[in-house]
PyMOL CGO cylinders between C-alpha atoms (Angstrom):
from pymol import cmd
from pymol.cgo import CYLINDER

trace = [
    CYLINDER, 88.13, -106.76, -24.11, 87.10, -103.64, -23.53, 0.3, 1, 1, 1, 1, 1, 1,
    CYLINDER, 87.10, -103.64, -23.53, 90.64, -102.06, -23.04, 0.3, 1, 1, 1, 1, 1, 1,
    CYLINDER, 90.64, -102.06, -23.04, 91.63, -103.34, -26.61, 0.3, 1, 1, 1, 1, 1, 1,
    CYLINDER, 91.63, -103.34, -26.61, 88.40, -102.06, -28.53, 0.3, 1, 1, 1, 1, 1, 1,
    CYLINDER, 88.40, -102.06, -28.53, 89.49, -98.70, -26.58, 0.3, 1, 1, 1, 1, 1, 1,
    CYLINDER, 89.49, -98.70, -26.58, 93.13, -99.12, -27.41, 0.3, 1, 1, 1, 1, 1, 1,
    CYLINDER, 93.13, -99.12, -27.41, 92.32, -99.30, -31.09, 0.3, 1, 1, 1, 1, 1, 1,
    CYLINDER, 92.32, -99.30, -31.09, 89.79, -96.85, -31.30, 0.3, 1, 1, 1, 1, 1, 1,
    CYLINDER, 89.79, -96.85, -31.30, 91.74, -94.17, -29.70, 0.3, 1, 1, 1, 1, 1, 1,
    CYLINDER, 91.74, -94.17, -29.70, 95.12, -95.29, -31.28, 0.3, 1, 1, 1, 1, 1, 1,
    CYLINDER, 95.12, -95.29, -31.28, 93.53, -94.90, -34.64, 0.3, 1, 1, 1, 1, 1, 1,
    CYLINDER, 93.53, -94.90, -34.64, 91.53, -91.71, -34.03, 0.3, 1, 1, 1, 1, 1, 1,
    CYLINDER, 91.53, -91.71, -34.03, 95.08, -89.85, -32.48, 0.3, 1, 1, 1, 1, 1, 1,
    CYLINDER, 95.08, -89.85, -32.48, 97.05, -91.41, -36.22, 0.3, 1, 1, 1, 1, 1, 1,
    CYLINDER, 97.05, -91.41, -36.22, 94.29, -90.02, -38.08, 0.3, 1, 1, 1, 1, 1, 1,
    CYLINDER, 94.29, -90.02, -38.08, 94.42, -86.58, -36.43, 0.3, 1, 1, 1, 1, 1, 1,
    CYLINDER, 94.42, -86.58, -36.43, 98.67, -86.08, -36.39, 0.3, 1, 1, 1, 1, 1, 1,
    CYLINDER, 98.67, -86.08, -36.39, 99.92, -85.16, -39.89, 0.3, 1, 1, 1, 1, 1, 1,
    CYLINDER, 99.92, -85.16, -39.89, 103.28, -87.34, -38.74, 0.3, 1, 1, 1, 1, 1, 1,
    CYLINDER, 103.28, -87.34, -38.74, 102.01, -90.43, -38.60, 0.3, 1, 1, 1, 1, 1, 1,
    CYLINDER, 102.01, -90.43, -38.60, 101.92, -91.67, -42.57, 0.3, 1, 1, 1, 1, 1, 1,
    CYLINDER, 101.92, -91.67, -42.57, 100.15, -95.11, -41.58, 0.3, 1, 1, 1, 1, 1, 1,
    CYLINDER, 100.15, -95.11, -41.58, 99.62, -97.55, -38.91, 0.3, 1, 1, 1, 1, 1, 1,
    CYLINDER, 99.62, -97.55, -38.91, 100.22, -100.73, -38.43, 0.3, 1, 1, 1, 1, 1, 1,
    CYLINDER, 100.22, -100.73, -38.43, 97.49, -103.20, -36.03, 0.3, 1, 1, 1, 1, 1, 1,
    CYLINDER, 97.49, -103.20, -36.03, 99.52, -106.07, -34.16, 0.3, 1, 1, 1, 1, 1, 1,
    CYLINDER, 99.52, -106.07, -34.16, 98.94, -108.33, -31.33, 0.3, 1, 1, 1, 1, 1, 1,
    CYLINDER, 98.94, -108.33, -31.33, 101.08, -109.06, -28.16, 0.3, 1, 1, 1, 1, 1, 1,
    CYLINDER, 101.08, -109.06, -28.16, 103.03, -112.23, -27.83, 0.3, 1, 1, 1, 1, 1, 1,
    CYLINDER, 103.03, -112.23, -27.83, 103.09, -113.63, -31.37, 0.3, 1, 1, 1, 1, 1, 1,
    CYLINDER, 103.09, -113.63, -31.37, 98.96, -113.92, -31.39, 0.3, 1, 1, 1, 1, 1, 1,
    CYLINDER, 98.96, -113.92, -31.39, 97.48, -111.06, -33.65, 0.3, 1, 1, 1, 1, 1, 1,
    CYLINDER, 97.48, -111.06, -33.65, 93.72, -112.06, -32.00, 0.3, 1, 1, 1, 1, 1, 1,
    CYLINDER, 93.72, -112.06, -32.00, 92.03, -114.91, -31.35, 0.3, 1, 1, 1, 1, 1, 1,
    CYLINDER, 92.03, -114.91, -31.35, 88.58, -112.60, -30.49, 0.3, 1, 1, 1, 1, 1, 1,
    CYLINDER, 88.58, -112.60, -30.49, 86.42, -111.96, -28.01, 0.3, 1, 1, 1, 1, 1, 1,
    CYLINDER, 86.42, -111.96, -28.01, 86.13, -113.60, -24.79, 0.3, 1, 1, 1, 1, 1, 1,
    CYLINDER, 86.13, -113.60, -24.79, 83.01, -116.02, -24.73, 0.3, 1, 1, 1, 1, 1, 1,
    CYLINDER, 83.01, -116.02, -24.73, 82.31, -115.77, -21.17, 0.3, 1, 1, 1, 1, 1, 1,
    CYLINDER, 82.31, -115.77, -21.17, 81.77, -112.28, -21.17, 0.3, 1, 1, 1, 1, 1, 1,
    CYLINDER, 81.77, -112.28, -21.17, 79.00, -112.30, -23.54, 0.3, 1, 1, 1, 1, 1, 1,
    CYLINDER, 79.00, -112.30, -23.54, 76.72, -113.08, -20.44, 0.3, 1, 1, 1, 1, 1, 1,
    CYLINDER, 76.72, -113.08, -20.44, 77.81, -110.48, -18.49, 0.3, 1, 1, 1, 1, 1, 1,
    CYLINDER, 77.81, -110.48, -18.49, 75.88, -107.36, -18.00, 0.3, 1, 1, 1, 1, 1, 1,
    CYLINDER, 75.88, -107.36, -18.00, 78.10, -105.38, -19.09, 0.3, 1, 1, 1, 1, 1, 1,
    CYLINDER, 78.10, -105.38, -19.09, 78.63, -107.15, -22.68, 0.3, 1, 1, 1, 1, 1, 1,
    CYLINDER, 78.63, -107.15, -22.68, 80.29, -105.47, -25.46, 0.3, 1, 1, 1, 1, 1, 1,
    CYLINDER, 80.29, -105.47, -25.46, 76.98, -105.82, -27.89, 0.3, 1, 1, 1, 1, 1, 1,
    CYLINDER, 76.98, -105.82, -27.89, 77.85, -104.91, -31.57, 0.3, 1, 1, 1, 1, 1, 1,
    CYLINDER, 77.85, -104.91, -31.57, 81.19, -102.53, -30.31, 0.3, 1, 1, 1, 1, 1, 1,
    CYLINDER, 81.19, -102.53, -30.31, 83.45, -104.08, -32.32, 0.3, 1, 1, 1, 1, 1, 1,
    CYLINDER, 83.45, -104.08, -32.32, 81.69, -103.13, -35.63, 0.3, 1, 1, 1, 1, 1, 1,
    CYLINDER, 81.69, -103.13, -35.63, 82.02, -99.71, -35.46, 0.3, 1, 1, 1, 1, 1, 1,
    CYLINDER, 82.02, -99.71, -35.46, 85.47, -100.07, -34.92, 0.3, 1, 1, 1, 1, 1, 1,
    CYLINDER, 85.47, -100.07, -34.92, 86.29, -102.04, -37.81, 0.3, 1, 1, 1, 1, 1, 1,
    CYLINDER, 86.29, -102.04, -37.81, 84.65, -99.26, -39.61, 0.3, 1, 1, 1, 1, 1, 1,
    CYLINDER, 84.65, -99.26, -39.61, 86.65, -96.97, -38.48, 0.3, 1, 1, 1, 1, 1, 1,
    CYLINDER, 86.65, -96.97, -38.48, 89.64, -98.60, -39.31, 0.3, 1, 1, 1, 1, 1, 1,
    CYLINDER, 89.64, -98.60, -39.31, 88.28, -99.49, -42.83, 0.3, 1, 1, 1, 1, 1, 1,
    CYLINDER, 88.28, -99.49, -42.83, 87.67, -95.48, -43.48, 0.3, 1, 1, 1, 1, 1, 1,
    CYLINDER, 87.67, -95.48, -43.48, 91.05, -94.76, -42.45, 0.3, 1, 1, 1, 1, 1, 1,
    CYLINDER, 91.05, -94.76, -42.45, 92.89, -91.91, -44.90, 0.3, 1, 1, 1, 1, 1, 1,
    CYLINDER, 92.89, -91.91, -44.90, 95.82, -93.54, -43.82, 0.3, 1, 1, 1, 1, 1, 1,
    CYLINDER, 95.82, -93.54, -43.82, 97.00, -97.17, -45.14, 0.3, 1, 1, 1, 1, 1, 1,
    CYLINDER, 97.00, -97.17, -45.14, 96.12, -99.30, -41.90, 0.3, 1, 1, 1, 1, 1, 1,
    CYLINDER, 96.12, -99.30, -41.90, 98.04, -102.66, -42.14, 0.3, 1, 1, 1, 1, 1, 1,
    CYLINDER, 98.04, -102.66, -42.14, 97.41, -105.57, -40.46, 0.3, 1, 1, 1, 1, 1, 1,
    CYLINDER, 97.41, -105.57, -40.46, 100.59, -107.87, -38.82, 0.3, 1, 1, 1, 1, 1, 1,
    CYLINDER, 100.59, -107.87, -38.82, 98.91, -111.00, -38.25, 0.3, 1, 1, 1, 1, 1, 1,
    CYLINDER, 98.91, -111.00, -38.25, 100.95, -113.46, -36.43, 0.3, 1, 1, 1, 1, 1, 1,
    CYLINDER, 100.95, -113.46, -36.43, 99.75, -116.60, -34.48, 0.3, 1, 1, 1, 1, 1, 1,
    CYLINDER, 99.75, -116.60, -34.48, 96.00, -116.41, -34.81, 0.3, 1, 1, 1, 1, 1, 1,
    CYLINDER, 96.00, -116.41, -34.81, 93.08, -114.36, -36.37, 0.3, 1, 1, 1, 1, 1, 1,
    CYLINDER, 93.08, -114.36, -36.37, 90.38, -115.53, -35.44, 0.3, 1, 1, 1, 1, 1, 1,
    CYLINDER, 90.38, -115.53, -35.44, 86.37, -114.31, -35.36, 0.3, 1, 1, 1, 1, 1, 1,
    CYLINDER, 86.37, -114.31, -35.36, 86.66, -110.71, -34.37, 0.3, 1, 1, 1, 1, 1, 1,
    CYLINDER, 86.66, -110.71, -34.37, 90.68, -110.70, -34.51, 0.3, 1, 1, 1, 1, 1, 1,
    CYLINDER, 90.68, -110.70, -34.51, 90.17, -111.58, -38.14, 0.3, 1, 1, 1, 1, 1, 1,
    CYLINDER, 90.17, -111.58, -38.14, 87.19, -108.70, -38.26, 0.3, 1, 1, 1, 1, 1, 1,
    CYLINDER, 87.19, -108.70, -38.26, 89.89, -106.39, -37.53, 0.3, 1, 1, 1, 1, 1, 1,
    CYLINDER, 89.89, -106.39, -37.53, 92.19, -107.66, -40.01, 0.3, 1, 1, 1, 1, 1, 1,
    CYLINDER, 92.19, -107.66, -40.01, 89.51, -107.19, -42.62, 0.3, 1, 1, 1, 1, 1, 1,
    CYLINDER, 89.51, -107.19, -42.62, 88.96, -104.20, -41.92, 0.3, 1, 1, 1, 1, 1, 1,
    CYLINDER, 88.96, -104.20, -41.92, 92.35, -102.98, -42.33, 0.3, 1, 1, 1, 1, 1, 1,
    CYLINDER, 92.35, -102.98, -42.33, 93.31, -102.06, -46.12, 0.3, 1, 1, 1, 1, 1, 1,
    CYLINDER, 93.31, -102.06, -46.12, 96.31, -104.34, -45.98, 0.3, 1, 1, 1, 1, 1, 1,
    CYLINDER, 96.31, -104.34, -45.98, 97.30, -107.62, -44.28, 0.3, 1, 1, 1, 1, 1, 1,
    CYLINDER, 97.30, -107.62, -44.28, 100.37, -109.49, -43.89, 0.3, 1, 1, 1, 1, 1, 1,
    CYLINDER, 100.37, -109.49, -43.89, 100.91, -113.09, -42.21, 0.3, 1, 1, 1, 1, 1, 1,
    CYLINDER, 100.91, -113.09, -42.21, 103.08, -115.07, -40.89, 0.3, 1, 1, 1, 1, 1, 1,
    CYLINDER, 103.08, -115.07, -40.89, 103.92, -118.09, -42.37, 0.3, 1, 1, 1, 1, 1, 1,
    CYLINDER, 103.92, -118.09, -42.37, 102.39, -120.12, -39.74, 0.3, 1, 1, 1, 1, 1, 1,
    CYLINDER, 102.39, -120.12, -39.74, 99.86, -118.00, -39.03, 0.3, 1, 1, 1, 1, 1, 1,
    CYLINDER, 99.86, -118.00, -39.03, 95.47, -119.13, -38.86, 0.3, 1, 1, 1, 1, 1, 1,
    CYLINDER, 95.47, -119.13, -38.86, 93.08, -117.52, -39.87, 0.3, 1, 1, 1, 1, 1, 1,
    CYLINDER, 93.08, -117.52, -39.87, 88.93, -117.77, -39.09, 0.3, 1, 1, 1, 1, 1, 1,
    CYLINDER, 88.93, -117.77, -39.09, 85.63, -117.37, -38.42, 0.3, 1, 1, 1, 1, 1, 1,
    CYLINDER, 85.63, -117.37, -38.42, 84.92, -120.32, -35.65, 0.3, 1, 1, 1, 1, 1, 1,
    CYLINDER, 84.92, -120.32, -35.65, 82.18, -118.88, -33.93, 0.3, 1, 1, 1, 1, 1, 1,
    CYLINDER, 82.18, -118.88, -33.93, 79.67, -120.74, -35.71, 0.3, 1, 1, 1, 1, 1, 1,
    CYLINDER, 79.67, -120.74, -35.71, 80.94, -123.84, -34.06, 0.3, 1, 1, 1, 1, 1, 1,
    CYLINDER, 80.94, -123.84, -34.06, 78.85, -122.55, -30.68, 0.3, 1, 1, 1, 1, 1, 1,
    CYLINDER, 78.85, -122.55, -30.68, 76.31, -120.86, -33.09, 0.3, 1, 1, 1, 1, 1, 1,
    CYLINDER, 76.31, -120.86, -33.09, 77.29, -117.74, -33.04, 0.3, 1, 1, 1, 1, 1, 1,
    CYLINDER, 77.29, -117.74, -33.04, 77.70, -115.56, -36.72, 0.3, 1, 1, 1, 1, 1, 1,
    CYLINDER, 77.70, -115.56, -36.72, 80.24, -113.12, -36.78, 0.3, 1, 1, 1, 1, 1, 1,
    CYLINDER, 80.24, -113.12, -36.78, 78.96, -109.68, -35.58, 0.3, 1, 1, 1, 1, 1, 1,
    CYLINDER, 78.96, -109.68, -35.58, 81.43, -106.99, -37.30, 0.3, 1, 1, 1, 1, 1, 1,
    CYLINDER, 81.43, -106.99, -37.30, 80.36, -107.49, -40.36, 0.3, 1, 1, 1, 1, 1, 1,
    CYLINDER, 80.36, -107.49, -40.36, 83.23, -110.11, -41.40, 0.3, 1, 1, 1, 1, 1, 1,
    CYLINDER, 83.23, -110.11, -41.40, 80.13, -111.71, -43.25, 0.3, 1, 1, 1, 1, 1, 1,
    CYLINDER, 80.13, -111.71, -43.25, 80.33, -109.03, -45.75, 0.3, 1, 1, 1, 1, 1, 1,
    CYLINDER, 80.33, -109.03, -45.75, 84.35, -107.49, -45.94, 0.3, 1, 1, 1, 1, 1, 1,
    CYLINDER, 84.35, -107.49, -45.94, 85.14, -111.55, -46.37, 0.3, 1, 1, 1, 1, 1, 1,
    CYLINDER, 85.14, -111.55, -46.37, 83.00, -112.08, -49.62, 0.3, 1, 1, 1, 1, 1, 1,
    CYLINDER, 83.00, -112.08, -49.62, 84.43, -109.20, -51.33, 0.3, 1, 1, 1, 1, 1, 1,
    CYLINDER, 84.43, -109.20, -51.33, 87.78, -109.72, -50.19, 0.3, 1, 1, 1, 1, 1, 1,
    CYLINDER, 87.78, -109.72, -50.19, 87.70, -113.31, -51.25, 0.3, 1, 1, 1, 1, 1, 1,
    CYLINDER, 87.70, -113.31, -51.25, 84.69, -114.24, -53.03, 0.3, 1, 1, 1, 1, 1, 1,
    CYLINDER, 84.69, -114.24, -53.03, 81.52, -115.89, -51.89, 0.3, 1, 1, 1, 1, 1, 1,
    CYLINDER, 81.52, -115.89, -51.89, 82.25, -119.22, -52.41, 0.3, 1, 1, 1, 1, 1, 1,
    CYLINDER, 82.25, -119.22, -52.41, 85.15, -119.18, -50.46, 0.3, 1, 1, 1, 1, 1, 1,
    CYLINDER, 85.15, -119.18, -50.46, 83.67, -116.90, -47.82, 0.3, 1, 1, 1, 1, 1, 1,
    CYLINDER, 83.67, -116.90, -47.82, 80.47, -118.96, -47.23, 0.3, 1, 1, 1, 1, 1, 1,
    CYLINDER, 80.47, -118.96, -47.23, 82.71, -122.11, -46.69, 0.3, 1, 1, 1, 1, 1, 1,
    CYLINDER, 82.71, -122.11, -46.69, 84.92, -120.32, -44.17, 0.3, 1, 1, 1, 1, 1, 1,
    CYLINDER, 84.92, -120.32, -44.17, 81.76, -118.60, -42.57, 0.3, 1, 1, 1, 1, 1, 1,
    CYLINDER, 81.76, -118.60, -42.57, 78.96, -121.61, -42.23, 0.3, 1, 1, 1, 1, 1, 1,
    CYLINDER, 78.96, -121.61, -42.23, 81.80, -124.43, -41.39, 0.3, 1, 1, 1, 1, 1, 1,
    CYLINDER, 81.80, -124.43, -41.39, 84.02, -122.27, -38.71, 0.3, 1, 1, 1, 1, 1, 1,
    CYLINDER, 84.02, -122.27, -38.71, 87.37, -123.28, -40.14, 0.3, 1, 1, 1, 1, 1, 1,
    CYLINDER, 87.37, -123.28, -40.14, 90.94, -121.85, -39.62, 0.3, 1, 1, 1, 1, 1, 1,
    CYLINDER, 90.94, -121.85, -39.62, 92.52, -121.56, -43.17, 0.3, 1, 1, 1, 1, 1, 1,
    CYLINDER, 92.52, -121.56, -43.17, 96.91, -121.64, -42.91, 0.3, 1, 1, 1, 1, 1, 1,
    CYLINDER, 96.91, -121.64, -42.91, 98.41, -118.47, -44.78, 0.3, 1, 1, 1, 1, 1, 1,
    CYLINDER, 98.41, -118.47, -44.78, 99.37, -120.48, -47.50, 0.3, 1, 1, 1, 1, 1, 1,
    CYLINDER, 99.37, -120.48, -47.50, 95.51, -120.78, -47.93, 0.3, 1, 1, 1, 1, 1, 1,
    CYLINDER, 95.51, -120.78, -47.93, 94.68, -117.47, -47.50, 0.3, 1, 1, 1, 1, 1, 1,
    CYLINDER, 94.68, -117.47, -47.50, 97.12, -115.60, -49.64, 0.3, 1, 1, 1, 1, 1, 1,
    CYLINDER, 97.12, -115.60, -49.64, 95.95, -118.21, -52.35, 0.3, 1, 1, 1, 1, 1, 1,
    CYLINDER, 95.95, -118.21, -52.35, 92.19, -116.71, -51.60, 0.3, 1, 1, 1, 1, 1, 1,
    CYLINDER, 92.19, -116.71, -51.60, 93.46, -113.71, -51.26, 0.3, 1, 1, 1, 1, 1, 1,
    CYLINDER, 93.46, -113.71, -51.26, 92.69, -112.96, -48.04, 0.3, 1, 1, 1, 1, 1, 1,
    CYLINDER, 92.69, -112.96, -48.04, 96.18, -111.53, -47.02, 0.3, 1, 1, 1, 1, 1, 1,
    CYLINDER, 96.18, -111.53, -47.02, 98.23, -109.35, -49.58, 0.3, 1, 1, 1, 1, 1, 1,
    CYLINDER, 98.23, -109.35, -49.58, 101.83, -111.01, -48.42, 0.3, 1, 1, 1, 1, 1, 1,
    CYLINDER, 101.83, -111.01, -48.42, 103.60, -114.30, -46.08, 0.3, 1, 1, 1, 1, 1, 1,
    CYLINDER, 103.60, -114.30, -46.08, 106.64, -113.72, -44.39, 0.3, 1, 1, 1, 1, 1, 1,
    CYLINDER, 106.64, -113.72, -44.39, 108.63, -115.74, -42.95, 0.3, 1, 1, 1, 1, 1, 1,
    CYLINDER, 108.63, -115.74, -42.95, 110.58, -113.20, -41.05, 0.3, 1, 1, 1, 1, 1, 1,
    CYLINDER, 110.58, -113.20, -41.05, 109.58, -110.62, -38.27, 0.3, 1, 1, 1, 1, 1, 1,
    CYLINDER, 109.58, -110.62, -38.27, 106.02, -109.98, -39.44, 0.3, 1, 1, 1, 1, 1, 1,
    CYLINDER, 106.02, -109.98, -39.44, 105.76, -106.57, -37.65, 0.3, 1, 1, 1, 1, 1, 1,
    CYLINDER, 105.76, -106.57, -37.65, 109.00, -105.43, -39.77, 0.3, 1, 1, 1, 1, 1, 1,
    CYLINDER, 109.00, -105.43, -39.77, 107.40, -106.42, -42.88, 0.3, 1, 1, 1, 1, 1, 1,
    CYLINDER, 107.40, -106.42, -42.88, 104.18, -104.82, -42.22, 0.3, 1, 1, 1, 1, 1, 1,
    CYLINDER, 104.18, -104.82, -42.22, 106.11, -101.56, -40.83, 0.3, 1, 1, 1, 1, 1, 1,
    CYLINDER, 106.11, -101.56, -40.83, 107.81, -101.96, -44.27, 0.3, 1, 1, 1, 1, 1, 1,
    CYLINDER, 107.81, -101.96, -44.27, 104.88, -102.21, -46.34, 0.3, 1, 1, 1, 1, 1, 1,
    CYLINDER, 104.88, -102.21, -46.34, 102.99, -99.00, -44.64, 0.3, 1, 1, 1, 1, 1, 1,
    CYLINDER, 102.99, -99.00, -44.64, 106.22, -97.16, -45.20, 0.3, 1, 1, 1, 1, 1, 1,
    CYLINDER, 106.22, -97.16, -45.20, 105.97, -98.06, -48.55, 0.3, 1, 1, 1, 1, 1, 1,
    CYLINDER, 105.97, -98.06, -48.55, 102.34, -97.60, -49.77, 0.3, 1, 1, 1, 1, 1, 1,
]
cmd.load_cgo(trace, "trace")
């Protein structure tokens, strides 16, 4: 939603600009990290275009270590946002992907790029053409997330960022 893309933008510009704040750490609400954008309000006038993207960016050209707490779900531009963060922890039960394609959509925030380099493109292309949710397990195999807990996954990410 809109509110989110806000929430994150400004939450990351205000870390950036306080000398306190050492890193910062992306979560969801509820145990879901993001499950992406709303379909039905890509027809509505007001649609959110291509403003995910630049927030990704920003995140991604961070000076401070942005981690990613992914619990629940990542999924098409919930995982963008993951990607773009410089680290990323999961859950143990936690899904990953890029299912978009399954209504013929590609993913718009540049996930087709960050996810070949983060993973390679033989991996990537299979996640990105066939829509997919890879398990953790998977992804920490690939690559894709740096650690699995199967604790609190906020704690561990808080304890990472303290840490790097």
């Amino acid at each position: 939603s809109r509110a989110v893309l806000q929430a994150l933008e400004d939450g990351l510009k205000k870390a950036d600009a306080d000398p306190s704040v050492k890193a910062v750490m992306i979560c969801g609400e509820n145990g879901k990290f993001s499950a992406g954008a709303d379909i039905r309000g890509f027809s509505s006038p007001k649609r959110l275009g291509g403003a995910l993207g630049p927030i990704v960016s920003l995140i991604e050209s961070s000076e401070k270590p942005v981690v990613a707490a992914i619990e629940g779900v990542a999924l098409g531009g919930g995982l963008e946002v993951a990607l773009g963060c410089h680290y990323r922890i999961a859950h143990v039960k936690a899904r990953m992907g890029l299912p978009e394609v399954t209504i013929g959509l590609l993913p718009g925030a540049e996930g087709t790029q960050r996810l070949p380099r983060l993973i390679g493109v033989p991996a990537a292309l299979d996640m990105i053409t066939t829509g997919k949710h890879i398990p953790a397990t998977e992804a920490l195999k690939l690559g894709l997330v740096d650690e699995i807990v199967e604790e609190n996954t906020i704690e561990a990410a808080i304890r990472l960022a303290n840490k790097v």
